[in-house]
KOLVO-129562 format. One record per residue (C-alpha): residue number from 1; x, y, z. Coordinates in pm, whole numbers. Layout:
REC num      x      y      z
REC NUM      X      Y      Z
...
This chain:
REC num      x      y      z
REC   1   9858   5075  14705
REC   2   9781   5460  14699
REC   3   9958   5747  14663
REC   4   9839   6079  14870
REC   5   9955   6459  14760
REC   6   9893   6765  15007
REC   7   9603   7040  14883
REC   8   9758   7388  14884
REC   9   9722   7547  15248
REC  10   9570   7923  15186
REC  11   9635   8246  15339
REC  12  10013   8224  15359
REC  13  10318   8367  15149
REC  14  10532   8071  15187
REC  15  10644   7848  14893
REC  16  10633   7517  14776
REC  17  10894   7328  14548
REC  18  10762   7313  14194
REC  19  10619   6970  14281
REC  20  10300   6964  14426
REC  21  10255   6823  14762
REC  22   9941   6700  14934
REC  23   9800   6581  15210
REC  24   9653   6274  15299
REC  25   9295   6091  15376
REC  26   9358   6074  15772
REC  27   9426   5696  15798
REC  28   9176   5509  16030
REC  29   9446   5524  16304
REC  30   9452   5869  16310
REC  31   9211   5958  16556
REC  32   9446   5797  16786
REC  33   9720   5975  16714
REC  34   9915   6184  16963
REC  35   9869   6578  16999
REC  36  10220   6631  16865
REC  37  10112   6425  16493
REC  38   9764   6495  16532
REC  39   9781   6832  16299
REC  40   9972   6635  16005
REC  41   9648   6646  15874
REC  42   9651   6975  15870
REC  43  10029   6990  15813
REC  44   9975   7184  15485
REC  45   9910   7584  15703
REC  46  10163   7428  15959
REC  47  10472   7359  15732
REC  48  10601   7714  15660
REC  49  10731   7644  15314
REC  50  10479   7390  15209
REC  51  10297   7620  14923
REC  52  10292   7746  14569
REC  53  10347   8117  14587
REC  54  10656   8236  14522
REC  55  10835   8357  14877
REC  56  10754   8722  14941
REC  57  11116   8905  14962
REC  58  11099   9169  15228
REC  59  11190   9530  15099
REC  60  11540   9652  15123
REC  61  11392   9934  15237
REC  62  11336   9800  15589
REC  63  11643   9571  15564
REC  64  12029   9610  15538
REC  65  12190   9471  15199
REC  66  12419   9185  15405
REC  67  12312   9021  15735
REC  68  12628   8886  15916
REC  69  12574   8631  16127
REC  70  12773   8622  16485
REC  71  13148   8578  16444
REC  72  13080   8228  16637
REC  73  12853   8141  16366
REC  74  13102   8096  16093
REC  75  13361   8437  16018
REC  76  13640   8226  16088
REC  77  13595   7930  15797
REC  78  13955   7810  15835
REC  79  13956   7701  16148
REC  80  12727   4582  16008
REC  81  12626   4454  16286
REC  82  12593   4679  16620
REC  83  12953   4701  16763
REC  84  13037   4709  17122
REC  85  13211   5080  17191
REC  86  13568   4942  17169
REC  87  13881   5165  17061
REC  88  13890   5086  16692
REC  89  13518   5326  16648
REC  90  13730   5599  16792
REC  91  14015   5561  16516
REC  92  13876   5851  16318
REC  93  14060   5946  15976
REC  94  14206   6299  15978
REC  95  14192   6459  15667
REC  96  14367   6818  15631
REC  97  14303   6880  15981
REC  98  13931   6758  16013
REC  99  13808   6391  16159
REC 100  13579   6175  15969
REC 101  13406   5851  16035
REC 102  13653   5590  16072
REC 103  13745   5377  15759
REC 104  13518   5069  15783
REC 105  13241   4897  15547
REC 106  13250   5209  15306
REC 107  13179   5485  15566
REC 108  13539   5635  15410
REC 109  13284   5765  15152
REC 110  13070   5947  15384
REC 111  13093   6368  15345
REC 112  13070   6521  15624
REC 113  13300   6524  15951
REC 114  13253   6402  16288
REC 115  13477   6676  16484
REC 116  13291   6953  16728
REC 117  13270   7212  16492
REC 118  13057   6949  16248
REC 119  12849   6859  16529
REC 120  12777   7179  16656
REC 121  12651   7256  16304
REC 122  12422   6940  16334
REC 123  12277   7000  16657
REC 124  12149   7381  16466
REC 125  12057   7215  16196
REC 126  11835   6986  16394
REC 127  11644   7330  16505
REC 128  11651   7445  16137
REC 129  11468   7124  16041
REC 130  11232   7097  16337
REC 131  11159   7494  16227
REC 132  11076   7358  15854
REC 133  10845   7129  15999
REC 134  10637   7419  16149
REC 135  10792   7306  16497
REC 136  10709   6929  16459
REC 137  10965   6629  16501
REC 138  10758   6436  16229
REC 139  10476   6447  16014
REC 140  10340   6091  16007
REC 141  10038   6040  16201
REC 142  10145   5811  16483
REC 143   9973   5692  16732
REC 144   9939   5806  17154
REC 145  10061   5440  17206
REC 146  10376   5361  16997
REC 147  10634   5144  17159
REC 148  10951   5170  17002
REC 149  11092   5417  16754
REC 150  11435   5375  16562
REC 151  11635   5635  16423
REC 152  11882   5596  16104
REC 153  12204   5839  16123
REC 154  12086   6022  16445
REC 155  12392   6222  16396
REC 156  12407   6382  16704
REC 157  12097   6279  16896
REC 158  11935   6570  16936
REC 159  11616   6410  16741
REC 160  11585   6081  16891
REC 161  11655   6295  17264
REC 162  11330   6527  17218
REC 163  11117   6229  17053
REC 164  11196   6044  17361
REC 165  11087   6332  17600
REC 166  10761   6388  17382
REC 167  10683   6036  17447
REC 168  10801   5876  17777
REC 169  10678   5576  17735
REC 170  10840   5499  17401
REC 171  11214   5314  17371
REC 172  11367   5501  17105
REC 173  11703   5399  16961
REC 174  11917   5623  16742
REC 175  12219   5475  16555
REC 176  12501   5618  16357
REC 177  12847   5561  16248
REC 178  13034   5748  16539
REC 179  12944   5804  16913
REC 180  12952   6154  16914
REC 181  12622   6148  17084
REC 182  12588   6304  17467
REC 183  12588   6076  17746
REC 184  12317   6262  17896
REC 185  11952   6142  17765
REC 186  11570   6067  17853
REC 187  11562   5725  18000
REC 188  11362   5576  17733
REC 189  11612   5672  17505
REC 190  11952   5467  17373
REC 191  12210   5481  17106
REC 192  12425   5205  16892
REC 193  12697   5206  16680
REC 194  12541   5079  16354
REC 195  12604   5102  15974
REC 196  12246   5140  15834
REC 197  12390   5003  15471
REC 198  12454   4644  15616
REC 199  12244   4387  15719
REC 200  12000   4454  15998
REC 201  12009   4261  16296
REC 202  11647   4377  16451
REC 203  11359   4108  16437
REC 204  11121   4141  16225
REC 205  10819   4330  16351
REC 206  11009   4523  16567
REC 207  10934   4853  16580
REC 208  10622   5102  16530
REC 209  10839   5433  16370
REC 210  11118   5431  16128
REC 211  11283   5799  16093
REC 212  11533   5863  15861
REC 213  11654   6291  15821
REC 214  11957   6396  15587
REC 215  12120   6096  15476
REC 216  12153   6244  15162
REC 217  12512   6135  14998
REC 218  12556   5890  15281
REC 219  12334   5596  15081
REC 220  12444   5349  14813
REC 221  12137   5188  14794
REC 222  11825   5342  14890
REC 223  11588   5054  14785
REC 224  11752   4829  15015
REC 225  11747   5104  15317
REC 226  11380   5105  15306
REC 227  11348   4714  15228
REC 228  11498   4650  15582
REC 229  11338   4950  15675
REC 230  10992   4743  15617
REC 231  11057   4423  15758
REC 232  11200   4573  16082
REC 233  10847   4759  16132
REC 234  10559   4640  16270
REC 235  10250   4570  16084
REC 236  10086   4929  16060
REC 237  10375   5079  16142
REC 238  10497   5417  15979
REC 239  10821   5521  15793
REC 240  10937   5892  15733
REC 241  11209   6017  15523
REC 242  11340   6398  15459
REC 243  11590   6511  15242
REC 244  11741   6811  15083
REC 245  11868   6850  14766
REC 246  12162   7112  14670
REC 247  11954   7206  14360
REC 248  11954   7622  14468
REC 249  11681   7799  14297
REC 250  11547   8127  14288
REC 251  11156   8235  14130
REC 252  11264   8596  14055
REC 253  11564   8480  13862
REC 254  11801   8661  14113
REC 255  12028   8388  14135
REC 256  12264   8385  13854
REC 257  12449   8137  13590
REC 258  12775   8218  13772
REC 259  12660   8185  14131
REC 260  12859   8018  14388
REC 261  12585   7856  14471
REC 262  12560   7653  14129
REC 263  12916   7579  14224
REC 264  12832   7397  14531
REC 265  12551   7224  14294
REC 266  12748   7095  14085
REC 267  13033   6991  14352
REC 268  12832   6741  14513
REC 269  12677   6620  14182
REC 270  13031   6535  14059
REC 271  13177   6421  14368
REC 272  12863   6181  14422
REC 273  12884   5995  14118
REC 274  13271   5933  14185
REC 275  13168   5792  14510
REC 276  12894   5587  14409
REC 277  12633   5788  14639
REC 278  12372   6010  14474
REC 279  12298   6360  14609
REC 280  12007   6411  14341
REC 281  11752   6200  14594
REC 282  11495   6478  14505
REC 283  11532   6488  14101
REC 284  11521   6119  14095
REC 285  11226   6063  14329
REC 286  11415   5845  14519
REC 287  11226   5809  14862
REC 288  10908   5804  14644
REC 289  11018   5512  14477
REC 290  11189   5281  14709
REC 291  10908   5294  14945
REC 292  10661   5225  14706
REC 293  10884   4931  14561
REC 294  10958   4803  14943
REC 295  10565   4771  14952
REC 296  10471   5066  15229
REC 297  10137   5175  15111
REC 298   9909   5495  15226
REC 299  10254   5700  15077
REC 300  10239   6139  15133
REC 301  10471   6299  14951
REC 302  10527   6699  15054
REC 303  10757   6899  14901
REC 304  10867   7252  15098
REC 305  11092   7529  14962
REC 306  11372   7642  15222
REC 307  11479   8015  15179
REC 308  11847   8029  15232
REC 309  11939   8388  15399
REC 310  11677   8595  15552
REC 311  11559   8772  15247
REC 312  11186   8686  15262
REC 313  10892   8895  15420
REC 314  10760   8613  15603
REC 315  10843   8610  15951
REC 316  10867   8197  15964
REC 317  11031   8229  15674
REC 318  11273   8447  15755
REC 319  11354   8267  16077
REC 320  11387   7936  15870
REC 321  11585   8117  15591
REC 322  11859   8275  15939
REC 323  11874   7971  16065
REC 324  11962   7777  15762
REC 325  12235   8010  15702
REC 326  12367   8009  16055
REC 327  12430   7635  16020
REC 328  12598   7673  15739
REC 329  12831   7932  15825
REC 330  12893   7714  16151
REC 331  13103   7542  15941
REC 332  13102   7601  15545
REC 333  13443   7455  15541
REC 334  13332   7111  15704
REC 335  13037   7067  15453
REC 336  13255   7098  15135
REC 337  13643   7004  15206
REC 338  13613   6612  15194
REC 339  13430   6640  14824
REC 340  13624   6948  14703
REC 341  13941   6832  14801
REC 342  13962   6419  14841
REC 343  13724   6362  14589
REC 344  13800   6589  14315
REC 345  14102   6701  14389
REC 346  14072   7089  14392
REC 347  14334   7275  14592
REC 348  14228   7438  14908
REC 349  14323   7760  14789
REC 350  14070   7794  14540
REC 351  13829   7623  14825
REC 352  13879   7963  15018
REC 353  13798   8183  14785
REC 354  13492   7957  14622
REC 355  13345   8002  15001
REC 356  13445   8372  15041
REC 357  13196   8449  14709
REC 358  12984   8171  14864
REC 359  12948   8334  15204
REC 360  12879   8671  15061
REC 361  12600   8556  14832
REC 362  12452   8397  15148
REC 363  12443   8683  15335
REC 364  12304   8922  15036
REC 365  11931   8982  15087
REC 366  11935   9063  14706
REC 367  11983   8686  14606
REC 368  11649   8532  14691
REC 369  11774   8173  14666
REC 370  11592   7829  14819
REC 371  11671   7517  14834
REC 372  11366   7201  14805
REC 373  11306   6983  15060
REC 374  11103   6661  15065
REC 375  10918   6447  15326
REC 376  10767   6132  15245
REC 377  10592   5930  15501
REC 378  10411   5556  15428
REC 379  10233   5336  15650
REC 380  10309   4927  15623
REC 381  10009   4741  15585
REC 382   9846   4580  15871
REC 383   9819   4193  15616
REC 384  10178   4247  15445
C-alpha cells in the first residue's frame, strides 16, 4: 500500500495547513486521464492555498478596515435503502422557524437545514469549493472514459450537475437525505433519496468515482462510509474526500483567545460529541485512516489553508477568502442554531449577539484568520 504527499508548488504566496501535502507518482492510468484531472499532477501551483508560506495580508493602506458584503448576502441573520419520493421525505422537522431533514434513521442529528436560505448558501459554497480547488470539480486523476460516478450528500446538486456536463457520457448519481435538488439537469445525470450511513444497495463493482464533499458532522462512522465506499467501486476505481475543519487559525497571531471564532470552535466540538458525530475529521486524520483501513491504496493526502474574509494580498486568495465569507453570511444563523440551541441548549438571545461579534470579526481585514481544508483521494486496486 503507499502513501503519496504533494512537493511544495513555488512562486506563489498562498498557504498550506501545517501538514504537509504532496503530490503523487502519476498512476499508470494517468495518461488517460481527462483534460479536466489531467493537471492533478500538477495540482500543487493549481490549488490556491496548497503551500507553506504564510498568506500575504494585503495593506490596509489600499483596503478599507470592514468589507460588507451585499445586504442579500447575510445583514439580515434573523430571518437505508433508496426511497421512492413519497410524502413522508417531505415531513421536514421545524425547529424555531427553520426545516431540517426529516426525523428518520438518525438524520435528526444532522446540523444544518434544508430550507432556501440553507440551500442558497450551499449552492455558493459549491463555487467557494470549486474556487479552492483552483477551479477543478476533483483532484483524482480519472480517466477520459469513466462510466458512472456517485455522489454522497450532493446537497443541492450543483456538483454532480457540472460533473455530468464535463462528461456527457458518464451516469452520475447524487444522493442525499432531502430532495431539495432542481428538477432541471444534464441527461446523464440523476438523484435518490438515500441515507449514506445504512446499508448500500449498489452491486459490487459498480461504479468508477466515489465523491464525497462536506459531510463533516453528518458521519457516525467514517470507516464504514468508505468500506461500502470500496466495494461499490470498480476495480481501479478512485475515491475522493474533502473536508473542513472549524479549527480557525491565524500565522500572525491576529486572531485572539477571546475570538468569536474560537467560540464557533468550540460549539461544534461540544455539540458533536453529544451527538455522537465528530467535527475534528482533520485533527484525527480521519479520511486518511479509513481509506487506508478500507484497503484503497495509491492514497494523496493535500492539505490547503482557506482565508476567511478578504484580508490577503493574493488575488485567488482573496477571491476564495470573499467568497467563503459570503456563504457564510448567507446564512450564519442556519449554520449554528440547531447545535447552539437543540444541542446545548443556549438561548437564542445570546446566539444573536455571539454572531453580531462573529460577523464583525469576519468582515475585519485586521483578523487574518483561515480555516484547513483536506482532500484525500485513493485508487482501489485493480486484484483487490
Amino acid at each position: 500500500m503507499t502513501s503519496q504527499k504533494d512537493p511544495e508548488p513555488a512562486g506563489t504566496a498562498a498557504a498550506a495547513a501545517p501538514v504537509a501535502s504532496a503530490s503523487p507518482e502519476p498512476a499508470a492510468e494517468a495518461s488517460a486521464a481527462a483534460p479536466a484531472a489531467a493537471e492533478a499532477e500538477d495540482e500543487g501551483t493549481a490549488v490556491p492555498g496548497a503551500t507553506e508560506a504564510p498568506i500575504e495580508a494585503a495593506s490596509q493602506q489600499d483596503e478599507d478596515e470592514f468589507d460588507d458584503v451585499d445586504s442579500a448576502l447575510g445583514q439580515d441573520d434573523n430571518a437505508s435503502s433508496t426511497a421512492s419520493l413519497t410524502a413522508s421525505i417531505l415531513e421536514y422537522r421545524t425547529l424555531n422557524g427553520r426545516t431540517y431533514h426529516a426525523d428518520r434513521h438518525g438524520a435528526d442529528k444532522y446540523w444544518g437545514p434544508n430550507d432556501e436560505r440553507q440551500n442558497e448558501a450551499m449552492d455558493m459554497n459549491h463555487h467557494f469549493l470549486t474556487l479552492c480547488l483552483g477551479g477543478k470539480l476533483f483532484l483524482a486523476p480519472l480517466k477520459e472514459d469513466i462510466e458512472k460516478v456517485l455522489d454522497i450528500g450532493t446537497g443541492t446538486g450543483l456538483w454532480a450537475i457540472d460533473f455530468g456536463d464535463e462528461y456527457p457520457n458518464c451516469e452520475v448519481i447524487g444522493t442525499d437525505l432531502s430532495p431539495i435538488q432542481p428538477s432541471w439537469c444534464p441527461p446523464n445525470v440523476k438523484f435518490e433519496i438515500d441515507d449514506a450511513e445504512q446499508q448500500w444497495t449498489y452491486a459490487p463493482d459498480t461504479f468508477d468515482y466515489i465523491h464525497i464533499r462536506y459531510l463533516v458532522g453528518g458521519v457516525s462512522d467514517w470507516g464504514k462510509l468508505f468500506k461500502q465506499a470500496y466495494e461499490a467501486l470498480k476495480p481501479g476505481g478512485w475515491i475522493e474526500s474533502f473536508e473542513v475543519e472549524a479549527d480557525y487559525r491565524s500565522d500572525d497571531d491576529t486572531l485572539k483567545p477571546d475570538s468569536a471564532m474560537y467560540i464557533w470552535r468550540d460549539l461544534f466540538t461540544e455539540g458533536g460529541k453529544k451527538l455522537g458525530r465528530s467535527f475534528t475529521i482533520l485533527a484525527d486524520d480521519t479520511q486518511k485512516k479509513g481509506i487506508e483501513e478500507a484497503g484503497f491504496v495509491d492514497i494523496t493526502v493535500k492539505d490547503i489553508k482557506v482565508p476567511m474574509g478578504a484580508w490577503p494580498a493574493n488575488p485567488k486568495l482573496k477571491e476564495i477568502g470573499q467568497w467563503a465569507q459570503y456563504t457564510l453570511e448567507q446564512d450564519l444563523e442556519g449554520f449554528v442554531m440547531f447545535m447552539w440551541n437543540t444541542v446545548l441548549g443556549r438561548s437564542l438571545e445570546e446566539m444573536q449577539v455571539f454572531l453580531a461579534k462573529y460577523r464583525k470579526e469576519l468582515r475585519t481585514r485586521s483578523i487574518h484568520s483561515y480555516l484547513p481544508q483536506r482532500v484525500v483521494y485513493a485508487r482501489k486496486p485493480d486484484n483487490p
